[in-house]
N, C-alpha and C positions, 0 to 999 in steps of 0.2 A: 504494500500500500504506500502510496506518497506520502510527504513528511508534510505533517500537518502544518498551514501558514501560521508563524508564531504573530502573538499580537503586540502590536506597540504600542506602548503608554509614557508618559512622562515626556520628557524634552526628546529630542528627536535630533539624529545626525543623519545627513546626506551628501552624497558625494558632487553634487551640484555637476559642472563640466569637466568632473576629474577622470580621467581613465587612467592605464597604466602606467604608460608613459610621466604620465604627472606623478604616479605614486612614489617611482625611484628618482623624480626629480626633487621630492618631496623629503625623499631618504638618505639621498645625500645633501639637503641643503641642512638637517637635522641631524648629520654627522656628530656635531658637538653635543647633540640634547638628545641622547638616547631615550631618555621616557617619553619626551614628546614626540619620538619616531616610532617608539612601540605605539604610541594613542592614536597614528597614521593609520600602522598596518593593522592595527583591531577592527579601525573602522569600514577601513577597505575591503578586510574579510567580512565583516559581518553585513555589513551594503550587497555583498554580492551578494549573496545566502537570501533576501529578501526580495520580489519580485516586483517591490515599487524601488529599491536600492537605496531603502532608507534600514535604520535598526534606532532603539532605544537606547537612553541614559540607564536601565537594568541591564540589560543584554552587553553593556560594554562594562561595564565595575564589574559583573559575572565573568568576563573574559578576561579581565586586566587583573583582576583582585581587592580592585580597590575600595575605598570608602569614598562616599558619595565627595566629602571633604575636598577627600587626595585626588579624584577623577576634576571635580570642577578645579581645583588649581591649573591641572597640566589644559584643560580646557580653555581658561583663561591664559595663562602662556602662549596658548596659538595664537590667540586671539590679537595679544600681543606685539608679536612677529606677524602680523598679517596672513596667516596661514590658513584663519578661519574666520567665519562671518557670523555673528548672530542677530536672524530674524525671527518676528513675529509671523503663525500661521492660525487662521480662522477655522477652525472645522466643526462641525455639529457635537462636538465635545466640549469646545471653547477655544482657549487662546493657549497656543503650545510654542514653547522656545525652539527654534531650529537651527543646528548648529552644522556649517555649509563650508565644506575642506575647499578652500582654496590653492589654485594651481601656484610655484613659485612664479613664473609669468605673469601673472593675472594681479597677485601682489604687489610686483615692483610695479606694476601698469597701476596699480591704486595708489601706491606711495606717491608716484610722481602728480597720478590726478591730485589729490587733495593739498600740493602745494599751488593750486591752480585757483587764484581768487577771484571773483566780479571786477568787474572795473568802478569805479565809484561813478561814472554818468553810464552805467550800463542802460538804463532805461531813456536817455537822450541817444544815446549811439546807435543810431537805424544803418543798415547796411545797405545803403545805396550810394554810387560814388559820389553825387555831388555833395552827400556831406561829408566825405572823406576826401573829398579833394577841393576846398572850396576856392579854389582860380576858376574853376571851368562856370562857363555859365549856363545860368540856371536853364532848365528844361525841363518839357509838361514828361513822365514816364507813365504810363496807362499804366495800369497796373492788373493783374489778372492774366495778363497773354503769357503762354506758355510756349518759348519757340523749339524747333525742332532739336538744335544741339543742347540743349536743358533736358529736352525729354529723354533723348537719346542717353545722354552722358549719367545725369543725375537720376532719373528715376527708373532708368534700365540697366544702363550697368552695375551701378550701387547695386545692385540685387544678387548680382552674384557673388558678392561681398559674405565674408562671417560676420555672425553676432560676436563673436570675442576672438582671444590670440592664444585660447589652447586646444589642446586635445589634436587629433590628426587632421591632416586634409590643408596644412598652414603653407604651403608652398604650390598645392594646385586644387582647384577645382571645376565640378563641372555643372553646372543648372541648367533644368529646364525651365523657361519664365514665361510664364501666360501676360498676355497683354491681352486687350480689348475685346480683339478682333481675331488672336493665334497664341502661336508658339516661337519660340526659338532656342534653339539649344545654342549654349553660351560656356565657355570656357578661362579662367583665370590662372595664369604662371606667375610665380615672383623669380627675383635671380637667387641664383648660390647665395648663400649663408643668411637670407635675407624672408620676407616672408609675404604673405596676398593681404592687403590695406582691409580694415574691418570695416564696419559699419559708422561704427563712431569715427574713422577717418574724412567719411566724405565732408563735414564742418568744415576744416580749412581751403580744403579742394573749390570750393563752395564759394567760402569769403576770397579766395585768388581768382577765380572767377570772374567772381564781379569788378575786382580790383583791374583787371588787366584785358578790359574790351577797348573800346572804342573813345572812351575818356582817358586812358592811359598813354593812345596814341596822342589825342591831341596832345597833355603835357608834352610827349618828349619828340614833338616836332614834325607828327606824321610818319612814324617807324613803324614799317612793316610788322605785320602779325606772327611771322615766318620769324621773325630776328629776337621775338621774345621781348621781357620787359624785366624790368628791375624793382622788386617789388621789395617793401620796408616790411618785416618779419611784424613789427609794431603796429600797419595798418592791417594785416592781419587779426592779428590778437581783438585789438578793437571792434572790426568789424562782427569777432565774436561775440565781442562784451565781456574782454577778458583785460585782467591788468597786465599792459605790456613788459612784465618782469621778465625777466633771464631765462627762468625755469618754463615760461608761457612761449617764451620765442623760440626756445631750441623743443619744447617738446611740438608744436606746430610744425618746426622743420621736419621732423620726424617723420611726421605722420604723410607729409609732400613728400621725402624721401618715397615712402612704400608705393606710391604712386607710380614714381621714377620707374622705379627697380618690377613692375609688375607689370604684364601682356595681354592684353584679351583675344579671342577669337572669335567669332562666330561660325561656327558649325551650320546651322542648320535653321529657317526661317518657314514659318508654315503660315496659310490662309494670313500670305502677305502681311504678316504682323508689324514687319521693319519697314515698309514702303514707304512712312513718312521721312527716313533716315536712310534713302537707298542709297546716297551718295557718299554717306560717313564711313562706310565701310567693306569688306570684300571679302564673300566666302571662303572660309579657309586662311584667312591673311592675319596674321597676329597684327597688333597696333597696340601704342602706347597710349594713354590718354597724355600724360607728360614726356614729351622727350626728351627734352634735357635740360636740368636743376642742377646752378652750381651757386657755390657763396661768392656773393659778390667783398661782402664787408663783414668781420668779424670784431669785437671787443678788443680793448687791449691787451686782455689777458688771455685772448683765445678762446675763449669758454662761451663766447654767447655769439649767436646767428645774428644780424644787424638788416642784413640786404642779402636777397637774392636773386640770381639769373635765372625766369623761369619760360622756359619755350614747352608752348600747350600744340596737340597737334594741328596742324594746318587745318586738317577738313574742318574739324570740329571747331575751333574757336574764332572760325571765318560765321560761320550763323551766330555768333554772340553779338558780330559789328554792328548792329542799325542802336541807336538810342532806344525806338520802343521796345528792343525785344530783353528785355531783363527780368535777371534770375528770378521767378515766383515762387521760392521756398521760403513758405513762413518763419515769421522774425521767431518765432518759438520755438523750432528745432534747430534756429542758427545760433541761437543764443542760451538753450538750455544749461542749468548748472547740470552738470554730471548725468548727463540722460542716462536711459535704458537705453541697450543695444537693440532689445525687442522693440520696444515704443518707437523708434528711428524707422526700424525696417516695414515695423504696421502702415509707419506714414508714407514712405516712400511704395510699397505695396499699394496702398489704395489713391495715389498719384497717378501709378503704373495701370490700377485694372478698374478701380471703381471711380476715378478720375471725376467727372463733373454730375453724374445721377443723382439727385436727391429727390426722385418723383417717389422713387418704390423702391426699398431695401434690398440689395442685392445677398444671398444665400449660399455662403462658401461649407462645404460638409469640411466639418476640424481635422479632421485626416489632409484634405487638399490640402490646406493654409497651413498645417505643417510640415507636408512634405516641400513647397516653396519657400516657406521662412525657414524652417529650420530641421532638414530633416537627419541633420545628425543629431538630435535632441532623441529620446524617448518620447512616445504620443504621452503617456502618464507627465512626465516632467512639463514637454512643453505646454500640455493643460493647467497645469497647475503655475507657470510661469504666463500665461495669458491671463488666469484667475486672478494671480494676484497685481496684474497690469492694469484691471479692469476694476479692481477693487481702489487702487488709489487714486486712479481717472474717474472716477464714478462721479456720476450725474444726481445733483440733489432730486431725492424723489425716485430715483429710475437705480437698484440696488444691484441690476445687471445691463446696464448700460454705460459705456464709459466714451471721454470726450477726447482728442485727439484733435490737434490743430488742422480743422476743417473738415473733419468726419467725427461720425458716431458707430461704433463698435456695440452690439446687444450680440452678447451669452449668457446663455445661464451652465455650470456646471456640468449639469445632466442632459445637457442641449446635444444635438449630434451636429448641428449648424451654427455658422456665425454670420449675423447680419451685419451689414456694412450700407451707411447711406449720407453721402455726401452733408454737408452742413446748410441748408437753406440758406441763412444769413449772414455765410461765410464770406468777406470779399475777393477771393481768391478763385475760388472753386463753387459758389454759390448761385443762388438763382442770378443777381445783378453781374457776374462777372461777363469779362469779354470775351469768355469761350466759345460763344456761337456768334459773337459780335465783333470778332477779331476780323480786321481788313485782308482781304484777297491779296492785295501786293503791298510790300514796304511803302509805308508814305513818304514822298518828294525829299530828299533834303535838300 
C-alpha cells in the first residue's frame, strides 16, 4: 500500500525556486556553518518526501533532534545570511509562518536590491524625455498609441524572459507565446559565463528606451541611430524613480549588460501572429536587441558607471523615431519599488494577449497561463504564487479580484479559469485610448 500523505501543521518550510543545483550551492556557501547546512539538507529531504514540496516545523526538530528553541535559532540565522525568507500564508486554518530556502543567487540579487532607495521627487519624475531633457522643446505626445517596435521588443520578447536568476534553463530558452491572433515559437541564448536578462531587467531597457529616440538625436546634433548615443547611467536611474547613487548606477548597468550579452531567435510564427513586426526580424536569424554597450565615463575611483555607449538594433529602434510614437508602459511598472517578477510578467502578458478588451472578460484555463508565464514553476506553487499576487492587489469589495496597472485579474482558488478584462477607465488601454483612434500614417513633421 502507499505511504500515507503525512499532515502538516504548524509553520511551514518550502523550497520556493530551489532545486539541486541551489542545494550544493547552498552547501558550500555554508561550508563554515555546518548546522545551518545540516537545516539545508533536512529540509530538502523532507520537501521532496511531500507532494506539494513543503514539510512542517515537527517533521524537521523530528529529523534534526532538536528543541523547538534550538530549531528557530539556526532558522533565524538563515534568515540572517539571507538564505531564507519568512512569509505570511492564509488558508482555511488561519494564518501560518512560511519559511522559503532561498537560492545563494537570489540572495546577493536581494542584498544588492534593498540598497536601492526612491529618489526623493520620485512622484515629480515622469518618464518622458522632455522632462528629462528640458533644452528640447516642448511637444503635444498623445498618449495611448502603442507602436510597432514597443510591441515587438517590450511586450513580446520580455516574454521569453525568466521570472528570476535560479534554478536551470539560465543561459537558454525556449517559448511558445500566444498573441492575439497566433503563435510563435521564440528562442533566448546568453554568452559564456554570463546569463538570459529576467523579467525584472526589462525596467532599465525601458527607461534607455525612451532616453535614446529621436530627442537624443536632436541634442547631439542629428546623429545617426546606427552610431548609438551616450546615455548618463543617472538619467536612467531617474527615469526609474530611483536615487542616482553608485550602487543604482552600476546595478542598472548590469542589468543592460545581460541585454548585450543575450540573442533571440524566432523559430516559428503561426496565423501571422508577427505581421505587425514582419520587418524586425528573420526566421531563423539570431538578433540582438542591444548591440553594443561600452563605458563611456567611469568615477574616479573606478567603481561606478557614469556614461555609456549604447547602440540599440537598427530595425528596431528606427520605429521609436517619430515624437508621437512613445513608450506606453505604465509609470507603475517603470517605477515600482521592488516589484514581483510575476506581477511584471501578468502585465506584460495581458499587453501581449488581452491588450485593449474590456467589453467581456477574457477566460484563460490556469494550466494555459502557467505553462506561458511560468512553466518551470509547479501548477501547485504557481497557484499559490498567483493567490497570493491577487490577495495583495485585491480590489476593495471584490476578495478574488485583483488590480494591475490597467487590467483586472478575477480567480478564485478552486476556479479552473482566470479572467482577464482590460481597465474601462484606464488611459492607456481603456475605453478613451487611441487604440482604435490611432492615425493610418505618421503625422507631417
Amino acid at each position: 500500500m502507499p505511504e500515507p500523505q503525512r499532515k502538516l501543521s504548524g509553520s511551514l518550510f518550502t523550497l520556493g525556486e530551489c532545486g539541486e543545483i541551489d542545494r550544493k550551492a547552498l552547501e558550500r556557501t555554508l561550508a563554515d556553518s555546518p548546522k545551518l547546512a545540516e537545516l539545508v539538507r533536512s529540509v530538502f529531504a523532507l520537501c521532496k518526501e511531500h507532494p506539494e514540496m513543503m514539510t512542517d516545523i515537527t517533521h524537521v526538530r523530528a529529523d534534526l533532534g532538536l528543541s523547538r528553541s534550538g530549531l528557530v535559532k539556526r532558522v533565524n540565522a538563515l534568515i540572517d545570511e539571507g538564505l531564507m525568507e519568512a512569509k505570511k500564508r492564509t488558508d482555511p486554518r488561519g494564518h501560518r509562518n512560511v519559511y522559503v530556502v532561498l537560492s545563494p543567487a537570489e540572495a546577493e540579487l536581494r542584498k544588492s536590491a534593498a540598497t536601492i532607495e526612491p529618489h526623493e521627487q520620485n512622484a515629480a519624475l515622469v518618464p518622458q524625455v522632455p522632462a528629462l531633457f528640458p533644452d528640447l522643446p516642448e511637444v503635444e505626445m498623445p498618449e495611448k498609441f502603442i507602436g510597432k517596435g514597443e510591441r515587438f521588443l517590450v511586450f513580446t520578447l520580455a516574454s521569453a524572459l525568466r521570472l528570476g536568476r535560479t534554478g536551470k534553463n539560465l543561459q537558454y530558452r525556449r517559448v511558445r507565446l500566444r498573441l492575439k491572433r497566433g503563435w510563435c515559437d521564440l528562442e533566448v541564448r546568453a554568452a559564456a559565463n554570463s546569463y538570459i536578462p529576467s523579467i525584472l531587467d526589462t525596467r532599465p531597457l525601458i527607461a534607455a528606451l525612451t532616453l535614446v529616440r529621436e530627442y537624443a538625436n536632436n541634442i547631439e546634433g542629428g546623429k545617426s541611430q546606427d552610431q548609438g548615443h551616450v546615455v548618463r547611467m543617472a538619467d536612467i536611474c531617474c527615469a526609474m524613480g530611483l536615487d542616482p547613487s553608485p550602487s543604482n548606477k552600476n546595478a542598472c548597468f548590469a542589468q543592460l549588460a545581460r541585454w548585450r550579452s543575450s540573442e533571440f531567435v524566432i523559430r516559428a510564427v503561426m496565423r501571422n501572429a508577427l505581421d505587425f513586426a514582419s520587418d524586425l526580424f528573420e526566421i531563423d536569424r539570431y538578433f540582438s536587441v542591444i548591440d553594443d554597450l561600452t563605458v563611456e565615463h567611469v568615477t574616479d575611483s573606478g567603481k561606478t558607471v557614469n556614461r555609456v555607449h549604447i547602440v540599440f538594433n537598427p530595425r528596431i529602434i528606427k520605429t521609436f523615431g517619430h515624437y508621437w510614437r512613445y513608450l506606453t508602459v505604465h509609470h507603475e511598472i517603470l517605477r515600482a519599488r521592488q516589484p514581483k517578477a510575476l506581477w511584471l510578467m501578468l502585465y506584460f502578458w495581458c499587453r501581449r494577449v488581452v491588450r485593449h478588451e474590456f467589453r467581456e472578460p477574457m477566460d484563460i484555463p490556469i494550466e494555459r497561463l502557467q505553462k506561458e508565464l511560468h512553466a518551470e514553476s509547479p501548477l501547485r506553487r504557481f497557484k499559490q504564487q498567483l493567490g497570493e499576487l491577487i490577495q495583495e492587489n485585491q480590489v476593495e469589495g471584490s476578495p478574488h479580484t485583483a488590480k494591475i496597472p490597467g487590467y483586472f485579474i478575477s480567480w478564485a482558488p478552486r476556479e479552473g479559469k482566470v479572467a482577464f478584462c482590460a481597465d474601462p477607465q484606464d488611459p492607456v488601454v481603456g475605453r478613451n485610448s487611441l487604440a482604435e483612434q490611432r492615425p493610418k500614417t505618421p503625422p507631417e513633421e
